[in-house]
mmCIF file as gemmi writes it, N, C-alpha and C atoms, coordinates in Angstrom:
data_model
loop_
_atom_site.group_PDB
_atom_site.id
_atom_site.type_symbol
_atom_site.label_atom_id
_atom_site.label_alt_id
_atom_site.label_comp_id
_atom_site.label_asym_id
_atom_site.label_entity_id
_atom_site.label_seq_id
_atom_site.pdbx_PDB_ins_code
_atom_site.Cartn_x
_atom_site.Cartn_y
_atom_site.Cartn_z
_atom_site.occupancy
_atom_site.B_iso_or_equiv
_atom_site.pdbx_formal_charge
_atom_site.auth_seq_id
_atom_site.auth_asym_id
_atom_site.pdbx_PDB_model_num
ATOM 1 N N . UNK Axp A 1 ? 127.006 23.186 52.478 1 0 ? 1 A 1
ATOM 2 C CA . UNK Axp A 1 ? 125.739 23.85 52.712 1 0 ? 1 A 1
ATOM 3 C C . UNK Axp A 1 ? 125.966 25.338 52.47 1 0 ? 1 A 1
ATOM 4 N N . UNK Axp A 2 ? 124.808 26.047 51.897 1 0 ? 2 A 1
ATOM 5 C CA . UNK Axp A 2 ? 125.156 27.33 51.857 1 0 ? 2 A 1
ATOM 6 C C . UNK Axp A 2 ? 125.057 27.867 52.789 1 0 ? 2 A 1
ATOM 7 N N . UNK Axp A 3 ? 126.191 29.471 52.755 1 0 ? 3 A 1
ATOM 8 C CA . UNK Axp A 3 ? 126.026 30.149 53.886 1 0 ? 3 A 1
ATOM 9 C C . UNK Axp A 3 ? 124.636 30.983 54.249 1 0 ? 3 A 1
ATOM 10 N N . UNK Axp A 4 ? 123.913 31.37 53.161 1 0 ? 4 A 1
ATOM 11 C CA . UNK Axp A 4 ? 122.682 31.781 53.217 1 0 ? 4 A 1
ATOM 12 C C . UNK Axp A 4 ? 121.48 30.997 54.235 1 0 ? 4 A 1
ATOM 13 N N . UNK Axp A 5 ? 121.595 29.297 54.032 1 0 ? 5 A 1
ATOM 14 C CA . UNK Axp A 5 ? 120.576 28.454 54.581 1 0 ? 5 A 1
ATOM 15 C C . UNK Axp A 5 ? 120.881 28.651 55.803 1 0 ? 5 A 1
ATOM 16 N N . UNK Axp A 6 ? 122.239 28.949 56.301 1 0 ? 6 A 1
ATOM 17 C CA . UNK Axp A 6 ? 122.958 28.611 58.096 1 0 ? 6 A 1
ATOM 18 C C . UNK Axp A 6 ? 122.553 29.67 58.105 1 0 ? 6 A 1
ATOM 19 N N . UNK Axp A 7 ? 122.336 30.965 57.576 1 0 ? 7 A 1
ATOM 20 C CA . UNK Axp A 7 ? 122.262 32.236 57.908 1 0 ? 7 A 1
ATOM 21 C C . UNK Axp A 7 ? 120.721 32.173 58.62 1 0 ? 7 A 1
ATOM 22 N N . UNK Axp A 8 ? 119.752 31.866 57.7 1 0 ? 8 A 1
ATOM 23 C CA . UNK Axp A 8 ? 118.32 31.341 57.764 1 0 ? 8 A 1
ATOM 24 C C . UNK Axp A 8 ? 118.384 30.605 59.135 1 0 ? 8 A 1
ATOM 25 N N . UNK Axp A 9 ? 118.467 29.416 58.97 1 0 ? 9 A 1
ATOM 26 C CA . UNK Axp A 9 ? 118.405 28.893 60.531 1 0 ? 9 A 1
ATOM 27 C C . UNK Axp A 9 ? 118.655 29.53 61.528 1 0 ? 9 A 1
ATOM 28 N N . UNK Axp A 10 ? 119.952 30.083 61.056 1 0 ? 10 A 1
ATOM 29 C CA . UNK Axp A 10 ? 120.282 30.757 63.389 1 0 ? 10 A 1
ATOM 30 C C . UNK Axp A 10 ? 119.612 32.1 63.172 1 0 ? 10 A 1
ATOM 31 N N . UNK Axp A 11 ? 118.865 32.526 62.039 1 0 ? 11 A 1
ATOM 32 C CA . UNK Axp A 11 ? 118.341 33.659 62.309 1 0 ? 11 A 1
ATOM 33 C C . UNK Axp A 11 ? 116.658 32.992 63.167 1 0 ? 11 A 1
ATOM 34 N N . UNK Axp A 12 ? 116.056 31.792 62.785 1 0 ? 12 A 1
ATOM 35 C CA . UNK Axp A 12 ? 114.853 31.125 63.248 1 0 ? 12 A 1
ATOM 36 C C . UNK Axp A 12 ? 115.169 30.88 64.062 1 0 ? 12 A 1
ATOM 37 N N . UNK Axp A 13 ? 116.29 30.478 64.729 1 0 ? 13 A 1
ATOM 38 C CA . UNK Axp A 13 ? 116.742 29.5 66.29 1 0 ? 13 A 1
ATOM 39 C C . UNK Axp A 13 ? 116.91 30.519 66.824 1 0 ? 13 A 1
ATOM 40 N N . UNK Axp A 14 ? 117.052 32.034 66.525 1 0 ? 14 A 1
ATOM 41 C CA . UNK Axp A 14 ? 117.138 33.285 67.523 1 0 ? 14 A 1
ATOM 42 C C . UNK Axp A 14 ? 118.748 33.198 68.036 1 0 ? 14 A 1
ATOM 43 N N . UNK Axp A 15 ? 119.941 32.873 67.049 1 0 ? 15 A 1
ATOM 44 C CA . UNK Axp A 15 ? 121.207 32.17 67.167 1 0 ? 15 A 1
ATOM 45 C C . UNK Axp A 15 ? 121.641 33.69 66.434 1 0 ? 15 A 1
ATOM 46 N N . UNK Axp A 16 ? 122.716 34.174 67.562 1 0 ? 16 A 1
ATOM 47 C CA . UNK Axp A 16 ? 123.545 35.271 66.732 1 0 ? 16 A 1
ATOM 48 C C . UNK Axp A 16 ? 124.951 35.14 66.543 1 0 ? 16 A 1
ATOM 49 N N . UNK Axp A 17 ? 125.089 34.833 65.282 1 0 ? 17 A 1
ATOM 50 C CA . UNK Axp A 17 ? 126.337 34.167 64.761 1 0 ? 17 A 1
ATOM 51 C C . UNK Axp A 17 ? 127.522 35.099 64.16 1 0 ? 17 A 1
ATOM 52 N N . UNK Axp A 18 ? 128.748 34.874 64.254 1 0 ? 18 A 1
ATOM 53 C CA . UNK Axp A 18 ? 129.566 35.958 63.776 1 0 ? 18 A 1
ATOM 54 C C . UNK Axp A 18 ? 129.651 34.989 62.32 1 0 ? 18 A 1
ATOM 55 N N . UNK Axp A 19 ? 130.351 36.141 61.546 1 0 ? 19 A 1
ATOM 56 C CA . UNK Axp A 19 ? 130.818 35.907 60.084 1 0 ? 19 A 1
ATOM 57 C C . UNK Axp A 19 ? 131.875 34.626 60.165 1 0 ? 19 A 1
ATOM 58 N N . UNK Axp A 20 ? 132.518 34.797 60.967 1 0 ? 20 A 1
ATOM 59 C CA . UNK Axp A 20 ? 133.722 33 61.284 1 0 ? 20 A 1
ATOM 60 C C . UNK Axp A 20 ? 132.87 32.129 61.384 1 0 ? 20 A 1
ATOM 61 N N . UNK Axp A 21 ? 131.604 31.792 62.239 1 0 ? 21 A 1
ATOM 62 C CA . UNK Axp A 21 ? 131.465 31.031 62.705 1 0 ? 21 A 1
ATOM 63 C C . UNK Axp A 21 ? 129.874 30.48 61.886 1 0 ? 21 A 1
ATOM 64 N N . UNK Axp A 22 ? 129.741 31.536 61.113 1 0 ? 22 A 1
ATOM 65 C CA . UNK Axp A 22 ? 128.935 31.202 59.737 1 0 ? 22 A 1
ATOM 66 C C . UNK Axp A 22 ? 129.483 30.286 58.74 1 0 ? 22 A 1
ATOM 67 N N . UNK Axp A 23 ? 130.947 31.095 58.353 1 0 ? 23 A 1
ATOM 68 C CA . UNK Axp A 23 ? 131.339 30.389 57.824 1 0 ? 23 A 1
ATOM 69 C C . UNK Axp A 23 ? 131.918 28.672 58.304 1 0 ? 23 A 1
ATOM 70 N N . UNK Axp A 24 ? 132.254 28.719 59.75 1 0 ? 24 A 1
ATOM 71 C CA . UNK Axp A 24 ? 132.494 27.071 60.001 1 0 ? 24 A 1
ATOM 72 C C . UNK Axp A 24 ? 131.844 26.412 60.221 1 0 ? 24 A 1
ATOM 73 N N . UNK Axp A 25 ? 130.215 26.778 60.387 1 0 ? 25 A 1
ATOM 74 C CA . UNK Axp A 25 ? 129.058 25.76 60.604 1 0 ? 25 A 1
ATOM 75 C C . UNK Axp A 25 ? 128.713 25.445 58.813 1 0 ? 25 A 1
ATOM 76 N N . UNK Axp A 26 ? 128.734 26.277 57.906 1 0 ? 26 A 1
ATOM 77 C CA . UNK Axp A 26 ? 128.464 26.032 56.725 1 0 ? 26 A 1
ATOM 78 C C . UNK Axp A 26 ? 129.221 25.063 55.731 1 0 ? 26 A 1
ATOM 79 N N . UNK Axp A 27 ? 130.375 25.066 55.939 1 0 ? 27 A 1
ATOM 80 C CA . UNK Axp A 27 ? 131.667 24.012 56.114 1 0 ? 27 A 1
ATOM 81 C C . UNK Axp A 27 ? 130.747 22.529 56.816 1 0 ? 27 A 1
ATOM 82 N N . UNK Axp A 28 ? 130.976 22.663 57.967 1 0 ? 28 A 1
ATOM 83 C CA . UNK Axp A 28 ? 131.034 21.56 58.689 1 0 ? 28 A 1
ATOM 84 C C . UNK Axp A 28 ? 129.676 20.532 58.366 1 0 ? 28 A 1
ATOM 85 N N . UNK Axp A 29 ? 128.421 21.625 58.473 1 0 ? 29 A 1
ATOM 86 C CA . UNK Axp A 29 ? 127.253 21.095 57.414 1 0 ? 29 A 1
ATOM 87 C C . UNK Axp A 29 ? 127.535 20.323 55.826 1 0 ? 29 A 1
ATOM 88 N N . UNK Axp A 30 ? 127.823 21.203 55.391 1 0 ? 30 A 1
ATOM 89 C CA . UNK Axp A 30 ? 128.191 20.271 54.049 1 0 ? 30 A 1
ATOM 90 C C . UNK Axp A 30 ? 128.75 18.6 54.396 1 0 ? 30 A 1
ATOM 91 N N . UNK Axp A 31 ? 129.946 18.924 55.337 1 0 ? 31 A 1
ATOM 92 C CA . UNK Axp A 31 ? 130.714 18.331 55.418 1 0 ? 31 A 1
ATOM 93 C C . UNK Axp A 31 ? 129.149 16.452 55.814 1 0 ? 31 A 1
ATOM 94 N N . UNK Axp A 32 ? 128.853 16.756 56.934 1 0 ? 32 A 1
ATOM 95 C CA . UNK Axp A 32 ? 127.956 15.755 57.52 1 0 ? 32 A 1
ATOM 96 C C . UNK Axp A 32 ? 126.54 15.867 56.528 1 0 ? 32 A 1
ATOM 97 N N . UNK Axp A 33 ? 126.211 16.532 55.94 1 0 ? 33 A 1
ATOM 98 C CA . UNK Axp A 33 ? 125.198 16.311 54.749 1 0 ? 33 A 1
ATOM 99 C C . UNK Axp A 33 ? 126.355 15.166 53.094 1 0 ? 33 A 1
ATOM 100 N N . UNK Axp A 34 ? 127.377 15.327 53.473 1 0 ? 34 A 1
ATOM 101 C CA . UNK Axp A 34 ? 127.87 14.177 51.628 1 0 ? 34 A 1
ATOM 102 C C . UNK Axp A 34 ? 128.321 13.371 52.828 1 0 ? 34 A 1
ATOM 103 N N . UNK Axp A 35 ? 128.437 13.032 54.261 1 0 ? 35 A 1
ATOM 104 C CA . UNK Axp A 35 ? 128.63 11.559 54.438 1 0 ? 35 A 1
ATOM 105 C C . UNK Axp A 35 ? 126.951 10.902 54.957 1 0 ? 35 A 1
ATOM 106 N N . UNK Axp A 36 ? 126.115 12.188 54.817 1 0 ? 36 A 1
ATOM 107 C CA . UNK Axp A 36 ? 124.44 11.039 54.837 1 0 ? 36 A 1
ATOM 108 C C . UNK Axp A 36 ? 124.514 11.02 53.455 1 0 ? 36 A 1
ATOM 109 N N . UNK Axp A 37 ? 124.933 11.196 52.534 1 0 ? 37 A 1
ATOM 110 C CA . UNK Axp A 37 ? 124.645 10.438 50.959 1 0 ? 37 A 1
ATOM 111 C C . UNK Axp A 37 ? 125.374 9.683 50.967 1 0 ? 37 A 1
ATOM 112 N N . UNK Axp A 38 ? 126.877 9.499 51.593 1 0 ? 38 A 1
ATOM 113 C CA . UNK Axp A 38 ? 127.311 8.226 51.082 1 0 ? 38 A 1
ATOM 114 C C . UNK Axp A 38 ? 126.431 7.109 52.399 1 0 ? 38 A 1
ATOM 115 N N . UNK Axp A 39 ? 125.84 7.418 52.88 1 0 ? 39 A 1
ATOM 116 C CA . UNK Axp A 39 ? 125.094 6.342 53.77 1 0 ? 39 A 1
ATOM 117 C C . UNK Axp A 39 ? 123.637 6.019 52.813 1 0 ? 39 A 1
ATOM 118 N N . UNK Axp A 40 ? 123.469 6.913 52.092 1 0 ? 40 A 1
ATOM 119 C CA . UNK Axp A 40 ? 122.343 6.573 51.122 1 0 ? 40 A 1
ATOM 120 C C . UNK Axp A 40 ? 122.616 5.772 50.136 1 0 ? 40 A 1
ATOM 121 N N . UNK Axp A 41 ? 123.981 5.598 49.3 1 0 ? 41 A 1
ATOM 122 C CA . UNK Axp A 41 ? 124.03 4.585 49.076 1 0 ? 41 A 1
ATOM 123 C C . UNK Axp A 41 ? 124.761 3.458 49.152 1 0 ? 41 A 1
ATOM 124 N N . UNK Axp A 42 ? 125.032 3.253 50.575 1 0 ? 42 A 1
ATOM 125 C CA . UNK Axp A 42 ? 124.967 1.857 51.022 1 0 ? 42 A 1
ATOM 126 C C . UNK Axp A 42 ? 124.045 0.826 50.535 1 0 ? 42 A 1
ATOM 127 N N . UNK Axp A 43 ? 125.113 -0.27 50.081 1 0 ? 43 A 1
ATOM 128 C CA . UNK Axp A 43 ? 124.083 -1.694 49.842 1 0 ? 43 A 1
ATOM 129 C C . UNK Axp A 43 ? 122.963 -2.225 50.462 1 0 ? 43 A 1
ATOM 130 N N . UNK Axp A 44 ? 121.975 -2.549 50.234 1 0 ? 44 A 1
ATOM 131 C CA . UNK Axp A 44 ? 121.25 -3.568 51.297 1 0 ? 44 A 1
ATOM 132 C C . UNK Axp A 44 ? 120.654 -2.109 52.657 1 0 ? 44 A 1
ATOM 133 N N . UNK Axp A 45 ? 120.438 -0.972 52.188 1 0 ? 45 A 1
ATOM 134 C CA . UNK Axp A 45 ? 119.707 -0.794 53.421 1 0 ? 45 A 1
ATOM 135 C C . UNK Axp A 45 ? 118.719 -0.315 53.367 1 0 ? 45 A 1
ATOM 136 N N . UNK Axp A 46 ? 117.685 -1.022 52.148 1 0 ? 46 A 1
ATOM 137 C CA . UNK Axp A 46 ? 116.266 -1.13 52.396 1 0 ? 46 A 1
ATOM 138 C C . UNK Axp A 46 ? 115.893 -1.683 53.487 1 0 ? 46 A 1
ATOM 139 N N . UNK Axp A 47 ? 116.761 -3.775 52.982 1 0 ? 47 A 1
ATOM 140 C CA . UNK Axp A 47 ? 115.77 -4.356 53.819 1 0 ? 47 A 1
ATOM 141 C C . UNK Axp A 47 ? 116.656 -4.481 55.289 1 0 ? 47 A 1
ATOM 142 N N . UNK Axp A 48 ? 117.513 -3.392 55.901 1 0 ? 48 A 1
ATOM 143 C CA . UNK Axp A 48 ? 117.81 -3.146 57.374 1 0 ? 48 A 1
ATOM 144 C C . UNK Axp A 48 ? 116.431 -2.77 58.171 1 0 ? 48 A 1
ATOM 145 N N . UNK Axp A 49 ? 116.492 -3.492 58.87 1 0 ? 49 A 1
ATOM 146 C CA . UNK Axp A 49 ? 115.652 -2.769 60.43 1 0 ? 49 A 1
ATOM 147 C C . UNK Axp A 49 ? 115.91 -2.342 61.43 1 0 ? 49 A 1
ATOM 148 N N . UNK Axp A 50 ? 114.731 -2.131 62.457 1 0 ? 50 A 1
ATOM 149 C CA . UNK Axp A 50 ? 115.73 -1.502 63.686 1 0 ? 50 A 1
ATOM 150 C C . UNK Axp A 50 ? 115.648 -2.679 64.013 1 0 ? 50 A 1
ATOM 151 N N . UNK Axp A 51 ? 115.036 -4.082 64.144 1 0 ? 51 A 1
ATOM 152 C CA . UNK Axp A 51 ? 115.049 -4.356 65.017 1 0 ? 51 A 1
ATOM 153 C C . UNK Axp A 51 ? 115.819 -5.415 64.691 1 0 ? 51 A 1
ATOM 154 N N . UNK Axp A 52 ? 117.044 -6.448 65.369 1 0 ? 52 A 1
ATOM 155 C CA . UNK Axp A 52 ? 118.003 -7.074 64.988 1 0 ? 52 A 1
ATOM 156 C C . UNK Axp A 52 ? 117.254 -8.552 64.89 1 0 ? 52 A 1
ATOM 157 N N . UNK Axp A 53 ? 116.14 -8.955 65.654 1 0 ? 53 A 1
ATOM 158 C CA . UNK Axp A 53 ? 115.692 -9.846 65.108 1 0 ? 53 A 1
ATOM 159 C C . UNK Axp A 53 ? 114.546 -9.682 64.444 1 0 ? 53 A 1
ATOM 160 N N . UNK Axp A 54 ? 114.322 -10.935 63.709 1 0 ? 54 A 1
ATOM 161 C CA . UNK Axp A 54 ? 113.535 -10.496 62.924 1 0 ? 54 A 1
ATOM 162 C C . UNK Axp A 54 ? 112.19 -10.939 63.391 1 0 ? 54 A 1
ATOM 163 N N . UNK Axp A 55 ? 110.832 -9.8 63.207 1 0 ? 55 A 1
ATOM 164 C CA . UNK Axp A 55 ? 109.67 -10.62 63.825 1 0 ? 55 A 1
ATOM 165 C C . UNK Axp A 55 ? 108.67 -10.664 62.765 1 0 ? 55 A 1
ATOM 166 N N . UNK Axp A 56 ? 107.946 -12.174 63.39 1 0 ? 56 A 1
ATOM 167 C CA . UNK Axp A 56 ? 107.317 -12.413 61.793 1 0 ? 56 A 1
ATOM 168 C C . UNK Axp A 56 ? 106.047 -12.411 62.805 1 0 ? 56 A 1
ATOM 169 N N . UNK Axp A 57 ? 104.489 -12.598 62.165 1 0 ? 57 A 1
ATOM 170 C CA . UNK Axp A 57 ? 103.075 -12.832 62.708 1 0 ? 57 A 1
ATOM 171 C C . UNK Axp A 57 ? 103.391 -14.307 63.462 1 0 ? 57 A 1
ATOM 172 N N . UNK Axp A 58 ? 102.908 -14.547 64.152 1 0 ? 58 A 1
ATOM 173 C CA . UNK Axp A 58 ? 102.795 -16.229 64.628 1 0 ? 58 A 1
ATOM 174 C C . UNK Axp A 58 ? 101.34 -16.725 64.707 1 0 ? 58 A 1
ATOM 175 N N . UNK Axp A 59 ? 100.482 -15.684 64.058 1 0 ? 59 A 1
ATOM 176 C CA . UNK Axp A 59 ? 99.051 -16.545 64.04 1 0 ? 59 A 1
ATOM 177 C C . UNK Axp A 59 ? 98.609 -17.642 63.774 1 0 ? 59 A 1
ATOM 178 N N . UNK Axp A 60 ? 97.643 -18.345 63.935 1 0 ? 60 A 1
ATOM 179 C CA . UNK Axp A 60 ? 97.592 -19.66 63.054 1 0 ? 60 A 1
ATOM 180 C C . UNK Axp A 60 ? 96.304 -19.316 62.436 1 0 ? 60 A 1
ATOM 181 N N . UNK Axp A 61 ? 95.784 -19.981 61.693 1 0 ? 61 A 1
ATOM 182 C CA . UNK Axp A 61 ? 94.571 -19.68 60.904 1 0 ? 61 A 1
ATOM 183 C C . UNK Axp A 61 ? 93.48 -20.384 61.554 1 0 ? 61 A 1
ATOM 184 N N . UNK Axp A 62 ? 92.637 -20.012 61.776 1 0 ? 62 A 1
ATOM 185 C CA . UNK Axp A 62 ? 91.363 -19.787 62.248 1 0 ? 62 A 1
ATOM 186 C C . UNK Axp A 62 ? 90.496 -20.87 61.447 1 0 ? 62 A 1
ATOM 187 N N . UNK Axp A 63 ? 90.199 -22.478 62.052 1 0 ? 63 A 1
ATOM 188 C CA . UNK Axp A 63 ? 89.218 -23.425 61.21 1 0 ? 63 A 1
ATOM 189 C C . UNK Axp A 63 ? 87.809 -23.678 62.087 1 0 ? 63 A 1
ATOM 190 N N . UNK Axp A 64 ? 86.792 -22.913 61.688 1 0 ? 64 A 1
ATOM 191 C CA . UNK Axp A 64 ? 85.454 -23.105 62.872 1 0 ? 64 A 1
ATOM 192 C C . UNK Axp A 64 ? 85.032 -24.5 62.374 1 0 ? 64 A 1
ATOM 193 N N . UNK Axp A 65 ? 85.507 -25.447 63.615 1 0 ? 65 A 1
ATOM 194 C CA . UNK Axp A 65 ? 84.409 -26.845 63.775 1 0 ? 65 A 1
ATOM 195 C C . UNK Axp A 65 ? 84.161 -26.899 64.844 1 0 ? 65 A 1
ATOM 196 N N . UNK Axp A 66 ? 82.834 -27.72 64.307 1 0 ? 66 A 1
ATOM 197 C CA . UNK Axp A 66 ? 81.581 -27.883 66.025 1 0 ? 66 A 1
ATOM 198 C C . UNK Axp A 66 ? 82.127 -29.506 66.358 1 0 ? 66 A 1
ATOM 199 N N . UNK Axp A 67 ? 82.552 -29.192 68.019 1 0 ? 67 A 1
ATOM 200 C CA . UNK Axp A 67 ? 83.45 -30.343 68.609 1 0 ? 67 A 1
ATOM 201 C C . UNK Axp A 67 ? 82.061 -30.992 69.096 1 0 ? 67 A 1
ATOM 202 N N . UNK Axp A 68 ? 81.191 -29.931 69.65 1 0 ? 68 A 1
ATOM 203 C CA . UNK Axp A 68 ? 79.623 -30.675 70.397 1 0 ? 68 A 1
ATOM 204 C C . UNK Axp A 68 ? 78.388 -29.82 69.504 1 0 ? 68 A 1
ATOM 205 N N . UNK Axp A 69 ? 77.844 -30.845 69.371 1 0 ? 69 A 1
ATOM 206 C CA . UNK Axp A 69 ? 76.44 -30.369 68.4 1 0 ? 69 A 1
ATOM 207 C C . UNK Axp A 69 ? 75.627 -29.637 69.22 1 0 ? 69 A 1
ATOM 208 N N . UNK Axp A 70 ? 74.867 -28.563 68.576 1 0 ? 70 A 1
ATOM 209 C CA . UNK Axp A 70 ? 74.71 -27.268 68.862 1 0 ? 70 A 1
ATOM 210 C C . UNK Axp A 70 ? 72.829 -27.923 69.784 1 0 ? 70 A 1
ATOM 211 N N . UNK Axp A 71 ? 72.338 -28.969 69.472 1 0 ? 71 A 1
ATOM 212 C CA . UNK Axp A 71 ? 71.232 -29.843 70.137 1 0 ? 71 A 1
ATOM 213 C C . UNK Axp A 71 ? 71.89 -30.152 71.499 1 0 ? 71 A 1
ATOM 214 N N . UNK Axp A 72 ? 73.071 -30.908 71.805 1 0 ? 72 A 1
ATOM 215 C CA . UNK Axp A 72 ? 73.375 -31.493 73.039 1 0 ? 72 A 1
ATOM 216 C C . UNK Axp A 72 ? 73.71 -30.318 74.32 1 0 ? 72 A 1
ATOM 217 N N . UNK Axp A 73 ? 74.489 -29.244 73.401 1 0 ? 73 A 1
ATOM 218 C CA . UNK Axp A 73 ? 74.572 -27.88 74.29 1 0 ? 73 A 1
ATOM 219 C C . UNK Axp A 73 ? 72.762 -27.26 74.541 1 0 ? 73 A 1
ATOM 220 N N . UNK Axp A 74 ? 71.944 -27.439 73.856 1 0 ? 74 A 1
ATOM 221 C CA . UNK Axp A 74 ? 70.554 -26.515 74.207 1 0 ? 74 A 1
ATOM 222 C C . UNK Axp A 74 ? 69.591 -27.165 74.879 1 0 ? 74 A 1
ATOM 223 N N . UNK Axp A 75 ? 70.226 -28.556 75.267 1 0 ? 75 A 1
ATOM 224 C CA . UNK Axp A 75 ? 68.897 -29.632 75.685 1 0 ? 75 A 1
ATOM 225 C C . UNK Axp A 75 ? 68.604 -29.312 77.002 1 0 ? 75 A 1
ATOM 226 N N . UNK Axp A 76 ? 69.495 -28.693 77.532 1 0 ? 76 A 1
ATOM 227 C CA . UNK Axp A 76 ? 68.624 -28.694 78.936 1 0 ? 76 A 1
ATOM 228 C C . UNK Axp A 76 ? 68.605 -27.14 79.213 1 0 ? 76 A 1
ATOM 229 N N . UNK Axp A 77 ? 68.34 -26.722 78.43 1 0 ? 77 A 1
ATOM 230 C CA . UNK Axp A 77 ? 68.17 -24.502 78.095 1 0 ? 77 A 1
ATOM 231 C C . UNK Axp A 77 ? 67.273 -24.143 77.431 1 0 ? 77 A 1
ATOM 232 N N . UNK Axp A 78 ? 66.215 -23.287 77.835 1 0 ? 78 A 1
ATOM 233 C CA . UNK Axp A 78 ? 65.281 -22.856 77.814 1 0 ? 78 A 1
ATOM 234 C C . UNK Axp A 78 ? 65.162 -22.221 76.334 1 0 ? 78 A 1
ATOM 235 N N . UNK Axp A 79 ? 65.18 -22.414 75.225 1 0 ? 79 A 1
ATOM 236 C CA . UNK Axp A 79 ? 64.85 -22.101 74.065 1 0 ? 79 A 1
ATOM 237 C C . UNK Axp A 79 ? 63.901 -21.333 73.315 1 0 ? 79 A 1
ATOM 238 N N . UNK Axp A 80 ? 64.171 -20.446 72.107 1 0 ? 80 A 1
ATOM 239 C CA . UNK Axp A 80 ? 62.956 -20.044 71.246 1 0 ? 80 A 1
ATOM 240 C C . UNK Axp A 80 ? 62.994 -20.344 70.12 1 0 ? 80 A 1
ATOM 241 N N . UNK Axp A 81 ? 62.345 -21.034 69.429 1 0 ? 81 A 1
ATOM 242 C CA . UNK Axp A 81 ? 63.011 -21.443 68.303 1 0 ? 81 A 1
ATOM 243 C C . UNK Axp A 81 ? 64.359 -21.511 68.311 1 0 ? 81 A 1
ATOM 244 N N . UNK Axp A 82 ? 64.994 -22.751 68.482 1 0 ? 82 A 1
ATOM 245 C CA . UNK Axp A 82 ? 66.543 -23.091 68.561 1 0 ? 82 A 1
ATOM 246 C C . UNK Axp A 82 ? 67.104 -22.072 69.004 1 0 ? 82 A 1
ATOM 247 N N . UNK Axp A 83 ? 66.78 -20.69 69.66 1 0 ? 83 A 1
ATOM 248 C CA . UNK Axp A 83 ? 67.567 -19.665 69.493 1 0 ? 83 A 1
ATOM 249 C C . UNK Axp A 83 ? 67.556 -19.439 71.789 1 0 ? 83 A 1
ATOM 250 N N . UNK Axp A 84 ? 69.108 -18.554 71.947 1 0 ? 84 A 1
ATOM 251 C CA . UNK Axp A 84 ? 68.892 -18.821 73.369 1 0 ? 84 A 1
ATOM 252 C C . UNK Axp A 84 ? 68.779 -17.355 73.46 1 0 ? 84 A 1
ATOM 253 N N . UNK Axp A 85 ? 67.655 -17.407 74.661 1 0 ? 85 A 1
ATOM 254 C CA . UNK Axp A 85 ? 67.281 -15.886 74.986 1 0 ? 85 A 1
ATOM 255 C C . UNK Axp A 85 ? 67.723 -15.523 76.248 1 0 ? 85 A 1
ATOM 256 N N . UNK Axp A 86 ? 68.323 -13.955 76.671 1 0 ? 86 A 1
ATOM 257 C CA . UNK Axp A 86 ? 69.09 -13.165 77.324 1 0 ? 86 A 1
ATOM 258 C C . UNK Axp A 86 ? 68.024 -12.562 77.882 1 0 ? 86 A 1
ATOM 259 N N . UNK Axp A 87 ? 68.601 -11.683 78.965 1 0 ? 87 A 1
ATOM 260 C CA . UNK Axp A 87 ? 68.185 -10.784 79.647 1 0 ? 87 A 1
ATOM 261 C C . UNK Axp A 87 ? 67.831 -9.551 78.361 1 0 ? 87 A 1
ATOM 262 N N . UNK Axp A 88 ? 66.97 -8.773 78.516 1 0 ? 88 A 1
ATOM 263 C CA . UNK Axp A 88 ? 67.019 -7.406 78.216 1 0 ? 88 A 1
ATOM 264 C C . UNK Axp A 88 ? 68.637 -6.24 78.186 1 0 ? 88 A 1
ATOM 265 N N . UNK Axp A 89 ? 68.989 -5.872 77.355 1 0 ? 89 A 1
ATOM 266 C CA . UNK Axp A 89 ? 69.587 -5.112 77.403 1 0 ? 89 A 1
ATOM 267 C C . UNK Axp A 89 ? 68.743 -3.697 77.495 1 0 ? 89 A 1
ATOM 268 N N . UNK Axp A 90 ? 69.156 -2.395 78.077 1 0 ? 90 A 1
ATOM 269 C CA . UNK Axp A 90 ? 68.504 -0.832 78.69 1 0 ? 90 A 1
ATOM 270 C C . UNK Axp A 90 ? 69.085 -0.233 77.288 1 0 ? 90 A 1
């Protein structure tokens, strides 16, 4: 990493750094910035997750059938034209 960028940062973090210790954070940066590239290319770690198992949907699909005909439910309910009437909503 350059010493300029470390310079930048601890000047934003309000960090007052001596010239040694510029130079060993700029070092040590580099150093942990080329082992996240060699973690970039590692095999296979698209399809890694966090989560160790894997979770899939468990929905089932949705088939509308009438178990009781829509006559045997209204026969003894007060009707308007086949249709069932509510209270007023305000």
């Amino acid at each position: 990493m350059d010493r300029e960028i470390v310079e930048k940062v601890a000047h934003i973090a309000h960090l007052n750094l001596t010239e040694e210790e510029l130079n060993k954070y700029s070092v040590d940066l580099g150093e942990i910035l080329e082992y996240f590239e060699m973690l970039d290319e590692a095999p296979g770690i698209e399809n890694i997750g966090f989560n160790p198992v894997e979770i899939a949907d468990a929905f089932r699909e949705d088939e509308p059938i009438m178990e009781i005909p829509a006559e045997e439910c209204t026969k003894d309910m007060k009707t308007y034209d086949g249709y069932i009437r509510g209270p007023r909503l305000a």
